[in-house]
C-alpha positions in Angstrom: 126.3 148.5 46.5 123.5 151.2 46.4 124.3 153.7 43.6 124.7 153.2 39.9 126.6 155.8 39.3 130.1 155.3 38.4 132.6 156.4 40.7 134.9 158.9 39.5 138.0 157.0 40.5 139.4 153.6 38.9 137.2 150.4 40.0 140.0 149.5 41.8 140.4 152.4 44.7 137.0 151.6 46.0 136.1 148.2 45.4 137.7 144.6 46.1 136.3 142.5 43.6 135.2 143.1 39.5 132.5 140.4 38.5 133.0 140.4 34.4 130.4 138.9 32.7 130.5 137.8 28.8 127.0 137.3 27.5 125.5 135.3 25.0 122.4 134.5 23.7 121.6 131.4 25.9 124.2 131.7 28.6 126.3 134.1 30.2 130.3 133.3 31.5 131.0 135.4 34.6 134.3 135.5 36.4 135.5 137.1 39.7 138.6 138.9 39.8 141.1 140.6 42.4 140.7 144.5 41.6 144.3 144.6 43.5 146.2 141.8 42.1 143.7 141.0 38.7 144.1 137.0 39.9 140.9 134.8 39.2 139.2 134.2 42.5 136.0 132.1 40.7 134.1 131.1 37.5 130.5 130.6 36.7 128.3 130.0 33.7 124.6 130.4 33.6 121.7 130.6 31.9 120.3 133.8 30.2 117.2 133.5 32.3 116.3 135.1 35.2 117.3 132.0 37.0 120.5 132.4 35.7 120.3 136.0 36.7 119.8 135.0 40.3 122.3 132.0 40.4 125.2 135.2 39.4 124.2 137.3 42.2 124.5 134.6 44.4 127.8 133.6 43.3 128.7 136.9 43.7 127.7 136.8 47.2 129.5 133.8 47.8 132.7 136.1 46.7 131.9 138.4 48.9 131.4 136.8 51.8 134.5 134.4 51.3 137.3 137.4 50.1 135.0 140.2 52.6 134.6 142.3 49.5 132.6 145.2 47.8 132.1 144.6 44.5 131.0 145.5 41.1 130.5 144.1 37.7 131.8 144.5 34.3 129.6 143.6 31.6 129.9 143.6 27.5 126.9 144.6 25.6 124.2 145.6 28.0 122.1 147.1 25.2 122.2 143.7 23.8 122.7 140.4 24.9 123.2 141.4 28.9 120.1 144.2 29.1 118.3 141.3 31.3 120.9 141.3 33.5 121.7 144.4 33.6 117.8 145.3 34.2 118.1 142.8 37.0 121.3 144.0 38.8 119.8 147.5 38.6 117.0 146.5 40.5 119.1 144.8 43.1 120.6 148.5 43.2 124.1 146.6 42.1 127.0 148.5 40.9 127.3 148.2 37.1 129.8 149.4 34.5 129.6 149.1 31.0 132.1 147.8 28.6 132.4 147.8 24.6 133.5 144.2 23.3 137.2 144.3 22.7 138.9 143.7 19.7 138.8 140.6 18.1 142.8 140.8 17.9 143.3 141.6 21.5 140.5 139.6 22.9 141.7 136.4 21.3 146.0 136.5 21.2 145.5 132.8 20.1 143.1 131.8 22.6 139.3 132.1 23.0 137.0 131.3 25.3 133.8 132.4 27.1 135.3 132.3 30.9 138.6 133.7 29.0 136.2 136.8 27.9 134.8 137.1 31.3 138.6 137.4 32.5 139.7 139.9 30.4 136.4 141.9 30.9 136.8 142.6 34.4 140.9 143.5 34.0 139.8 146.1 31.1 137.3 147.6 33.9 139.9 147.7 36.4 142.7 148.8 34.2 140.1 152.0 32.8 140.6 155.6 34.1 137.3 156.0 33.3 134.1 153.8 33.7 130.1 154.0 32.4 127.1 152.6 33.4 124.4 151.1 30.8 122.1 153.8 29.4 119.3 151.5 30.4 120.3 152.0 34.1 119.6 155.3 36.0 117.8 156.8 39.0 114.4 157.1 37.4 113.0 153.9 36.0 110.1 156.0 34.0 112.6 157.4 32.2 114.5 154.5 31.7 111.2 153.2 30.2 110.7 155.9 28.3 114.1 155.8 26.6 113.3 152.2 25.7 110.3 153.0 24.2 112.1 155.8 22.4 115.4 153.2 21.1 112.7 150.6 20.1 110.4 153.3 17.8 113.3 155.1 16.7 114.8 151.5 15.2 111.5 150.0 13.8 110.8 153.3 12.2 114.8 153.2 10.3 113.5 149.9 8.9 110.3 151.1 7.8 111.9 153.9 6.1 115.0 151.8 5.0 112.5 149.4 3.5 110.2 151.9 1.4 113.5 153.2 0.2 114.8 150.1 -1.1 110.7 149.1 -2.5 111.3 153.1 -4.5 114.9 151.9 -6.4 113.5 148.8 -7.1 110.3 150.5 -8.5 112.4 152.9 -10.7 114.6 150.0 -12.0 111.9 148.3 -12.9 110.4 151.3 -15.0 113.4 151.8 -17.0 113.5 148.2 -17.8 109.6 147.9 -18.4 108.3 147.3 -22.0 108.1 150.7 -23.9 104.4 151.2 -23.3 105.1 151.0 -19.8 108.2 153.9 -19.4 106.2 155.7 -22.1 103.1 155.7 -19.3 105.5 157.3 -16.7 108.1 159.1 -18.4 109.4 162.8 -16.8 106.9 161.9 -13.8 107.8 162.2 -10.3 108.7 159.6 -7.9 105.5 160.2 -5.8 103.6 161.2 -9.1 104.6 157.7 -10.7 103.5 155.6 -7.5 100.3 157.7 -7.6 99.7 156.7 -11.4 100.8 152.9 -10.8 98.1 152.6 -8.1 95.7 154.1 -10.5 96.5 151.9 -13.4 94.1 149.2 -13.9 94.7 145.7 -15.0 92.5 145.9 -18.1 92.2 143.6 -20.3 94.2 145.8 -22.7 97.3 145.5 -20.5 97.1 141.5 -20.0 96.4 141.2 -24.0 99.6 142.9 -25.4 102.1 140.1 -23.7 102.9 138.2 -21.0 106.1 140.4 -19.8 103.7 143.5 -19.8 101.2 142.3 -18.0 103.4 140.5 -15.3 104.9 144.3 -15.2 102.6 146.1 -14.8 101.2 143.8 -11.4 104.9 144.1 -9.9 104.8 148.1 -10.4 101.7 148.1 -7.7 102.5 145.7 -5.4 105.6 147.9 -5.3 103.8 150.7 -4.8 101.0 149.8 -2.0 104.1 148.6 -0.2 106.0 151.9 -0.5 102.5 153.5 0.3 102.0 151.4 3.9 105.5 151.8 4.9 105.6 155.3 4.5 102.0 155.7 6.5 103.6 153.2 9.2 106.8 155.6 9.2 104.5 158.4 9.8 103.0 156.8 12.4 106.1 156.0 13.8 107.1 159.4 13.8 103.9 160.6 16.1 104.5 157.9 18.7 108.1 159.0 19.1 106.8 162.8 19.0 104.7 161.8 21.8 107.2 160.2 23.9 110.1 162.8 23.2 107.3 165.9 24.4 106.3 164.0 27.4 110.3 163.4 28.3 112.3 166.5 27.0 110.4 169.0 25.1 112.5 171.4 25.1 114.9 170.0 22.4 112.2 170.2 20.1 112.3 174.0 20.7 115.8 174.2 19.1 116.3 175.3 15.2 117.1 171.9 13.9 115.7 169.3 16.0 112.9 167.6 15.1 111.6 164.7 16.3 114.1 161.8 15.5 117.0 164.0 15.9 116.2 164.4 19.7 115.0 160.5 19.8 118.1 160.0 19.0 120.3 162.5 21.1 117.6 161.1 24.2 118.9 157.4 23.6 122.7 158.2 23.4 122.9 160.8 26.5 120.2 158.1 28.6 120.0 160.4 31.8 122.1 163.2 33.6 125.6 162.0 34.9 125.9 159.1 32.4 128.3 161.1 30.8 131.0 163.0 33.1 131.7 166.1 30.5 130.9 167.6 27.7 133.9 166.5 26.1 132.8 163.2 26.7 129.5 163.6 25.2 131.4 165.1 22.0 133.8 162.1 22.1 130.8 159.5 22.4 129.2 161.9 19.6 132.3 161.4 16.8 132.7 165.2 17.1 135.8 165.4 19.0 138.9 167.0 16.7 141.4 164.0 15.8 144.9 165.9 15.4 146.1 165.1 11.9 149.9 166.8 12.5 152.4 166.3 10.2 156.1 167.4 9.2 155.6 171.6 10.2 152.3 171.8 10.4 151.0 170.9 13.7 147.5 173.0 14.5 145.9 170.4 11.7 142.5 168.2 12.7 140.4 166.2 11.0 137.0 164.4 11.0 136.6 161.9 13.7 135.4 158.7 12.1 134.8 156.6 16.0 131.9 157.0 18.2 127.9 156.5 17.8 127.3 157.3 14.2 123.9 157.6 14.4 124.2 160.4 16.8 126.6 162.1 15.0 124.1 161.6 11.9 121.7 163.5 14.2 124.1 166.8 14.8 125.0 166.5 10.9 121.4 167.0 10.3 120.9 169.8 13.0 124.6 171.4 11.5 122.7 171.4 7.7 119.8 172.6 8.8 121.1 175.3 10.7 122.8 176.7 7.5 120.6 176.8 5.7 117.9 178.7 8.3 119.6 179.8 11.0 121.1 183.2 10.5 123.9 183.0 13.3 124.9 179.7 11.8 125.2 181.0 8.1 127.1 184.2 9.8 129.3 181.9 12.0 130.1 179.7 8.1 130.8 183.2 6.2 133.4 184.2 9.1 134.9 180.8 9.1 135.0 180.7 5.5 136.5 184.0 5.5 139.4 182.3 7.3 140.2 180.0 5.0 138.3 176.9 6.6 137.2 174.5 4.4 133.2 173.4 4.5 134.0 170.0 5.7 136.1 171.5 8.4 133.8 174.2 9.0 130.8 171.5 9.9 133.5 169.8 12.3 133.4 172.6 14.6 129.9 173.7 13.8 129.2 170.1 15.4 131.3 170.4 18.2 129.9 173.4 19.4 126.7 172.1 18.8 127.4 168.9 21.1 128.9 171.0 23.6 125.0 173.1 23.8 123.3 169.7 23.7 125.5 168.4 26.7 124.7 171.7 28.8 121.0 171.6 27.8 120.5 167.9 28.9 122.3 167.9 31.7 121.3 171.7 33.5 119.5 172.8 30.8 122.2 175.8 30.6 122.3 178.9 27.5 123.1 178.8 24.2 126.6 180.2 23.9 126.8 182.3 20.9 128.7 181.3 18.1 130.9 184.1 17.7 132.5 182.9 21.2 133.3 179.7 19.9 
């Protein structure tokens, strides 16, 4: 089939045949299925190769041409295991649909299997009201690239900064448990002041004299800190690549009070290109932002925080929502007001982040106006 695009209808009003595919490391398990009846017309395995690859588009041709079928495929974890094929079926302008793994209850019920997993893949595609394609698919391939690009900085940078994090506790702790000469030497200092005194400590004789413990200290406290110095400089560089790619792709996000850099890396890779997402409501769904009722006994206008969707993209509007209140005048006006009416803050910076997702949506998708806050 030639578009990529979902169709707005369930799979099975407009094609004859779902192809699920459970992927692995070294093999995938794909399995044909009846979009009418949901029977098993054929099973495959292959390998994870791009022979493999080929070998499943045949067999899916083999389908087609013995059930006379259009058809499209169903595949679990295409940002993972199946982005190969899902890169390859793309290019062969194939009509993919993207599927979450299932639930380790509902998947199993007793029984497991790959070509089991394929099964049930394709009957959760056709059974869905609503189906998405892979955010590595899309009708530009440059910026499908670019988004790549953007997922793989974004995630080496987190473990850059995860890791200089982790190397800064384990510094501290081992201050506070460091000889007395030692904590004396960096006592009521900063954390950047003491890793700027460590690396200027020398490892004079008059250090390596007074005891073994000392001495062995005192080397651990910079190796400690040149490590939290080169992974805070490989951060930063980090930071100017994606920078880079986010101006050259969408910089009119960084225009926005709130959204630096890795906030809009990270609002690129979960939105992936216009139409991915049908609504705004969507995009606030997929965002964790959507109000979960929470109705009970007579009260029944009660919501609270939605705990589901990409968490790291709803990190991102938690960062834009803080910042916003603290230097965005509108924003502090719109938390007085609510405040005012007797929301709490935690409730307050639910709706502050579904209004913002609903400007983010527009602004990605048609680049649209802000709507003020006092409208919401």
């Amino acid at each position: 089939m030639s578009s990529m695009k979902p169709p707005p209808m369930k799979l099975a009003e407009v094609v004859d045949v779902v192809i699920g595919v459970d992927t692995h490391v070294a093999s995938h398990a794909a399995a044909a299925v009846d979009a009418r009846t949901g029977g098993v017309l054929d099973q495959i395995i292959v390998t994870a190769d791009a022979e493999g690859y080929a070998e499943l588009v045949d067999f899916a041709d083999r389908v087609a041409v013995e059930h006379a079928a259009l058809r499209a495929w169903a595949i679990e974890g295409t940002a993972s295991h199946g982005r190969g094929l899902a890169v390859h079926l793309d290019q062969a302008e194939e009509l993919v649909v993207e599927l979450d793994r299932p639930e380790r209850a509902r998947r199993r019920g007793g029984e497991k299997s790959d070509p089991l997993d394929a099964v049930r893949a394709a009957r959760e595609a056709i059974a869905r009201e609503r189906v998405g394609t892979p955010r590595g698919a899309g009708p530009d391939p440059d910026q499908a690239a670019t988004r790549q690009a953007l997922a793989v900085r974004v995630a080496v940078r987190r473990s850059a900064v995860q890791a200089a994090a982790d190397a800064r506790r384990q510094l501290f702790s081992a201050i506070l448990t460091a000889p007395e000469p030692v904590r004396t030497r960096f006592r009521g200092l900063t954390s950047e002041a003491i890793i700027t005194r460590v690396l200027a400590t020398r490892r004079s004789a008059r250090w390596v004299s007074v005891d073994v413990e000392t001495a062995h200290t005192v080397a651990c406290l910079q190796i400690w800190a040149r490590r939290i110095q080169d992974l805070t400089a490989e951060a930063a560089a980090h930071e100017k690549e994606i920078t880079t790619l986010v101006r050259s792709w969408r910089p009119d996000l960084l225009d926005q009070v709130g959204i630096g850099p890795i906030v809009a890396a990270t609002v690129l890779c979960a939105w992936a290109y216009p139409g991915r997402i049908h609504s705004e409501a969507a995009f606030a769904k997929l965002a964790g932002t959507s109000p979960v009722q929470a109705n009970s006994g007579q009260v029944q206008t009660r919501h609270r925080l939605n705990r589901y969707g990409d968490r790291r993209l709803n990190c991102a509007l938690h960062t834009i929502v803080i910042t916003r209140q603290r230097h965005h005048q509108p924003t502090r006006d719109y938390t007085e007001r609510r405040t005012s009416q007797g929301k709490n803050p935690r409730e307050i910076r639910r709706c502050l982040k579904r209004y913002i997702a609903r400007d983010l949506y527009r602004t990605l998708e048609a680049g649209d106006t802000q709507t003020p806050l006092d409208q919401t």
